[in-house]
MARDO-90389 format. One line per field, with one value per residue (C-alpha): x, y, z; chain; residue number from 1; residue in one letter. Coordinates in Angstrom, 2 decimals, padded with zeros to 5 digits, always signed. Example, Ala and Ser with C-alpha at 12.3 -4.5 7.8 and 13.67 -1.06 7.14 Angstrom:
BEGIN
X = (+012.30 | +013.67)
Y = (-004.50 | -001.06)
Z = (+007.80 | +007.14)
mol = (A | A)
seq = (1 | 2)
type = (A | S)
***
This chain:
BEGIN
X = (+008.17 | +009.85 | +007.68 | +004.35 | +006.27 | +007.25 | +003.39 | +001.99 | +003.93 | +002.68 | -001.19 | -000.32 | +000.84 | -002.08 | -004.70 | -002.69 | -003.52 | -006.71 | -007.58 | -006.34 | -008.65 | -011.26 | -010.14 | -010.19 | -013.80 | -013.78 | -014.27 | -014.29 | -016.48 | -013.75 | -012.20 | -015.22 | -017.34 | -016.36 | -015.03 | -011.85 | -008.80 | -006.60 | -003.43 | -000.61 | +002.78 | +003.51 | +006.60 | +006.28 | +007.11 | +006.62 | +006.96 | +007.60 | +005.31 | +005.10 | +008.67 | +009.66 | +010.27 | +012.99 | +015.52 | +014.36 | +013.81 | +011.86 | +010.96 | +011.04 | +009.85 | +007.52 | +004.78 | +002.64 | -001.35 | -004.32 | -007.09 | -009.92 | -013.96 | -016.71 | -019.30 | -020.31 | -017.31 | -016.00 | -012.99 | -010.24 | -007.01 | -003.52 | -000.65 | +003.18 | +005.94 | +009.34 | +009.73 | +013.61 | +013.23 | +016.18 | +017.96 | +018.58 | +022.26 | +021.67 | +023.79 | +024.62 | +022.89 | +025.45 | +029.08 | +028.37 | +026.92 | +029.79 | +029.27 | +026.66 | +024.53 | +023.85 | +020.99 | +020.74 | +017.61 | +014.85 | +014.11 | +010.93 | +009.06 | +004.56 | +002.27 | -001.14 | -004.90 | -008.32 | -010.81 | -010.87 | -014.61 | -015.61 | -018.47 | -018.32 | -016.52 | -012.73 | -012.63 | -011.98 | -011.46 | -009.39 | -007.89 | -005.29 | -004.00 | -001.39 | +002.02 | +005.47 | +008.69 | +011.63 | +014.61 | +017.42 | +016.97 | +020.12 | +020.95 | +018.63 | +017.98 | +014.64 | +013.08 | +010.94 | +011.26 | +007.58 | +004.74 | +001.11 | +000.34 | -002.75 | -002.90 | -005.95 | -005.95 | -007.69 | -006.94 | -008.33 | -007.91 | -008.47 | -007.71 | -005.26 | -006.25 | -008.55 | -007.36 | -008.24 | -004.73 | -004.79 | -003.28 | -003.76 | -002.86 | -003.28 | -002.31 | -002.50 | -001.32 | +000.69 | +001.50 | +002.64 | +003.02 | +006.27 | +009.00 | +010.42 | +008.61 | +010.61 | +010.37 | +006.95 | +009.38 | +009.90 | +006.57 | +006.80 | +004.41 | +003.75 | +001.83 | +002.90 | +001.60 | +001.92 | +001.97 | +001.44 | +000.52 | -002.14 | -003.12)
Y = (-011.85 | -012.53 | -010.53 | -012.56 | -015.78 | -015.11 | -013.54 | -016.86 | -019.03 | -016.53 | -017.11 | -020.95 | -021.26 | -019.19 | -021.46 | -024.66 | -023.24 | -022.03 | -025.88 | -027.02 | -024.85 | -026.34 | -029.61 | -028.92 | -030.60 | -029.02 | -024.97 | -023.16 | -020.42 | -018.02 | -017.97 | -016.07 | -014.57 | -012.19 | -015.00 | -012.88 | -011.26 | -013.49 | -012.83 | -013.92 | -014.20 | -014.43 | -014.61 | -011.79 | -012.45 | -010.51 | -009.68 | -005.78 | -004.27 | -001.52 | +000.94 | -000.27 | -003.76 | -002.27 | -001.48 | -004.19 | -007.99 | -009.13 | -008.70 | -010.88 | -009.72 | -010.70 | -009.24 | -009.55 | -008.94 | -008.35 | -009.49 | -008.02 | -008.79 | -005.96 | -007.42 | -011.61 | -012.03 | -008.52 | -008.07 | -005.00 | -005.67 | -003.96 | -005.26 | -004.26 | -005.62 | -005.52 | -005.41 | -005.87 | -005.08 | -006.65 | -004.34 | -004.88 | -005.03 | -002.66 | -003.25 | -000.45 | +002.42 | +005.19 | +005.07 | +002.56 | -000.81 | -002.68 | -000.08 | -001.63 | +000.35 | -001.92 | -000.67 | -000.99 | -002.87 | -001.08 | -001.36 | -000.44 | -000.66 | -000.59 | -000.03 | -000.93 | -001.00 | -001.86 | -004.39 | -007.85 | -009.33 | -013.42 | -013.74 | -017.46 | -019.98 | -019.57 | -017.26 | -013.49 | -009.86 | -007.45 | -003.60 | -001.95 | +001.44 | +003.13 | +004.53 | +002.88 | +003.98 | +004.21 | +002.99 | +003.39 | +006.85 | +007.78 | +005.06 | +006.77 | +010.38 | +010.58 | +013.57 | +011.76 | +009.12 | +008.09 | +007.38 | +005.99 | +002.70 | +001.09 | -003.23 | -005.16 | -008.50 | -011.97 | -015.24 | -018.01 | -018.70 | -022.43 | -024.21 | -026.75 | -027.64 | -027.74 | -025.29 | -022.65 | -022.19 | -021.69 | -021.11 | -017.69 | -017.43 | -014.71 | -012.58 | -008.90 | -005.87 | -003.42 | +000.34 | +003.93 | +007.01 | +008.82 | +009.01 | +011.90 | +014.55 | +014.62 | +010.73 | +008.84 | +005.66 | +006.43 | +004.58 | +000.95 | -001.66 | -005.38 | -008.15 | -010.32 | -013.08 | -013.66 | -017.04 | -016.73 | -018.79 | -017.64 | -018.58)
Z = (-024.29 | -021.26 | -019.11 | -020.72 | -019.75 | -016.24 | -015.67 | -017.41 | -014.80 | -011.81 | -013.07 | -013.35 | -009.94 | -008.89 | -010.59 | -008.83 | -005.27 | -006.39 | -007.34 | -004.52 | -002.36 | -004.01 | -003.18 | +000.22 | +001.54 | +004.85 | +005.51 | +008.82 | +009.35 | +010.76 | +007.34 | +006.15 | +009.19 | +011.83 | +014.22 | +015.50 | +014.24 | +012.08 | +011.56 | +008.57 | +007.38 | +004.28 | +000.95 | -002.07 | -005.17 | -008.63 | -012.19 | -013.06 | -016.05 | -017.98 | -018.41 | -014.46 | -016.31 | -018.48 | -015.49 | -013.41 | -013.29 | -010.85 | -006.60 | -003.85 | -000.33 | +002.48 | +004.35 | +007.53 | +007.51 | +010.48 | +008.93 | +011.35 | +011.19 | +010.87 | +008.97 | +007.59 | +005.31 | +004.90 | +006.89 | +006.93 | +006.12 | +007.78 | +005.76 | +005.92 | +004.23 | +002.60 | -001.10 | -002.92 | -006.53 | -008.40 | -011.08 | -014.59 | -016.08 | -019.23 | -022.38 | -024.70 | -022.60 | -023.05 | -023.82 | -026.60 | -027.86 | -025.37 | -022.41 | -019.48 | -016.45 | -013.53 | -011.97 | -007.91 | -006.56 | -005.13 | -001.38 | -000.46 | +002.88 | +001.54 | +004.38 | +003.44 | +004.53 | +002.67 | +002.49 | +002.31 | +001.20 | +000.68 | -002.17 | -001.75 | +000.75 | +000.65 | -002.46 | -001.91 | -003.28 | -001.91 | -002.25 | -000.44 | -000.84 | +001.44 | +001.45 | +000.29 | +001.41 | -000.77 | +001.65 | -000.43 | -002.30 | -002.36 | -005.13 | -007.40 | -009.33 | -007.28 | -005.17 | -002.87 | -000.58 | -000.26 | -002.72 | -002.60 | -003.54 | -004.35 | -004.79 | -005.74 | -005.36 | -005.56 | -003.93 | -001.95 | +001.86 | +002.83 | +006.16 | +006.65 | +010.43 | +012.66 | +015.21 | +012.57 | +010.54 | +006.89 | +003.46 | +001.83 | -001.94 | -003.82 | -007.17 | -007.51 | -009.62 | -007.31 | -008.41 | -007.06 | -008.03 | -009.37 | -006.59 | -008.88 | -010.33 | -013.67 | -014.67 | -015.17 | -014.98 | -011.59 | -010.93 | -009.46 | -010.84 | -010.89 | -011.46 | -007.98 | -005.69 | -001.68 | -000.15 | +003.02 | +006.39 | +008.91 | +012.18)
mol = (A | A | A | A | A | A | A | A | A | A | A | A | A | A | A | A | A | A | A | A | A | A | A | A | A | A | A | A | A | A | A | A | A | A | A | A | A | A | A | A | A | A | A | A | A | A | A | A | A | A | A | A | A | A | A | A | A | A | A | A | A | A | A | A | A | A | A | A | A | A | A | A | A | A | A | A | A | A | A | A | A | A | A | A | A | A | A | A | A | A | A | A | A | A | A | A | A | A | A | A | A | A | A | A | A | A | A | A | A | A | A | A | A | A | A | A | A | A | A | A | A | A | A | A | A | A | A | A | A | A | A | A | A | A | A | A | A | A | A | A | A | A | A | A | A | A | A | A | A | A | A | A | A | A | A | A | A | A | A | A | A | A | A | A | A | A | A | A | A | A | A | A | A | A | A | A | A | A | A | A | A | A | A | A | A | A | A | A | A | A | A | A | A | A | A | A | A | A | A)
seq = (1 | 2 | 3 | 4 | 5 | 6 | 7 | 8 | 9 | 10 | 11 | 12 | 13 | 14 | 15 | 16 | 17 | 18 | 19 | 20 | 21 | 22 | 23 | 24 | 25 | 26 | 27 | 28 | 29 | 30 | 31 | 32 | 33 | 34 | 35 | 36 | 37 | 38 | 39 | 40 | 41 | 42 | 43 | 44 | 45 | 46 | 47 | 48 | 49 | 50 | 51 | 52 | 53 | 54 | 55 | 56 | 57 | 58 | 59 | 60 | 61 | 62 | 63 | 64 | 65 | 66 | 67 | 68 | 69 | 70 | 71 | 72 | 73 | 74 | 75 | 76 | 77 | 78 | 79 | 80 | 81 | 82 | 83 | 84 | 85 | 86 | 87 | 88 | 89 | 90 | 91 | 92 | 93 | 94 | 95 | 96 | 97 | 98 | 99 | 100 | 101 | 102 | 103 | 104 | 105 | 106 | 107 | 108 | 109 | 110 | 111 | 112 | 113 | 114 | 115 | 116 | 117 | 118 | 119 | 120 | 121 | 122 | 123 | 124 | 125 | 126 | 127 | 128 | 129 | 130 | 131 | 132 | 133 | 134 | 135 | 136 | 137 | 138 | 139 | 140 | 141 | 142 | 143 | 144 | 145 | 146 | 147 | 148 | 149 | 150 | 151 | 152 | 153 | 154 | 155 | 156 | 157 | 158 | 159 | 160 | 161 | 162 | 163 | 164 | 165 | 166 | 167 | 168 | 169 | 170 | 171 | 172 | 173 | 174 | 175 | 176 | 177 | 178 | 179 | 180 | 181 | 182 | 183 | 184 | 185 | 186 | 187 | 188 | 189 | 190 | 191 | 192 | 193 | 194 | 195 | 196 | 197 | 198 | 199)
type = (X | X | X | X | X | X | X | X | X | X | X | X | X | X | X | X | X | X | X | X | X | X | X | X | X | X | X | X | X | X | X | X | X | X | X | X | X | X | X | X | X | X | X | X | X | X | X | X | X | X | X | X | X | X | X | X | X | X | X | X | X | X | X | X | X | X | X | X | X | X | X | X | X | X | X | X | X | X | X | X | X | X | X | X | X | X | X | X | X | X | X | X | X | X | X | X | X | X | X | X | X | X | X | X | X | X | X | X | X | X | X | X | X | X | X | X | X | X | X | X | X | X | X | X | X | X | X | X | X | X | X | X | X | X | X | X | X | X | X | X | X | X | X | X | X | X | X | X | X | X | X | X | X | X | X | X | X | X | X | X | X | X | X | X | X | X | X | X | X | X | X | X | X | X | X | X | X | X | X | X | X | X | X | X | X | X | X | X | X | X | X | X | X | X | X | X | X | X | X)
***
């Protein structure tokens, strides 16, 4: 229930910006056509799903992203970040009902590259896959340090000048594969959405 809730308010704040792009009544053409390499910074933030939301609450991180032309509206995307995935405090896990596990957060370094493609004005699609280091491995019962990771994504990119800066917004599902062999929970995946500024 909680996990539907805090997803609900991510898609909410997505459709807000999403609005809001459409309010926008001017475009530039170098948000959508190969006019030059643009660049952003942006703020992570995300909702774990599946049996990673049982040890852990939710992430907060930020990233950096090349966006670069090679074809009308289809860009490729280089994106690095840092992710902190905060750990639950489990009641009752062993020792007894009273007894409680508090599990460390997740650090983890993704490095990512895909495509980034604009159907319509503003509006895109985009999928990343890459590799995402596991910086603090030692906390955890796991046998590797690095795992791939694939994101999809939606969002909308919409200028707020005229010297070409903008707004990105978008949502995506992130996931990995098992940084230990033994434990399919070992997988990291979540519903999340980056705010970022780009120039």
């Amino acid at each position: 229930m909680k996990n539907a809730l805090k997803i609900t308010t991510l898609a909410l704040a997505f459709a807000g910006l999403s609005f809001a792009a459409k309010a926008q009544t001017s475009t530039t053409t170098s948000t959508t056509t190969s006019g030059g390499i643009r660049y952003s910074i942006g703020v992570d933030a995300g909702v774990p799903t599946g049996k990673f939301n049982d040890a852990f609450k939710w992430n907060l991180g930020g990233s950096v992203q090349a966006d670069i032309p090679v074809a009308n509206q289809l860009f490729v995307t280089i994106n690095a970040g840092y992710n902190n995935v905060f750990g639950e405090t489990i009641t009752g896990l062993v020792g007894g009902p009273s007894s409680t596990v508090e599990v460390p957060n997740l650090q983890l370094l993704p490095v990512k590259a895909g495509l980034k493609f604009f159907p319509v004005a503003n509006f895109y699609i985009q999928g990343e896959a890459g590799a995402a280091f596991l910086l603090n491995k030692s906390d955890f019962y796991n046998d590797k340090s690095v795992a791939f990771v694939y994101a999809p994504q939606i969002g909308v990119q919409f200028p707020v000048s005229a010297n070409g800066n903008f707004i990105d917004a978008g949502i995506r599902y992130e996931g990995t594969t098992k940084y230990s062999s033994a434990f399919d929970a070992s997988k990291v995946n979540f519903v999340g959405v980056r705010l970022a500024y780009g120039f």
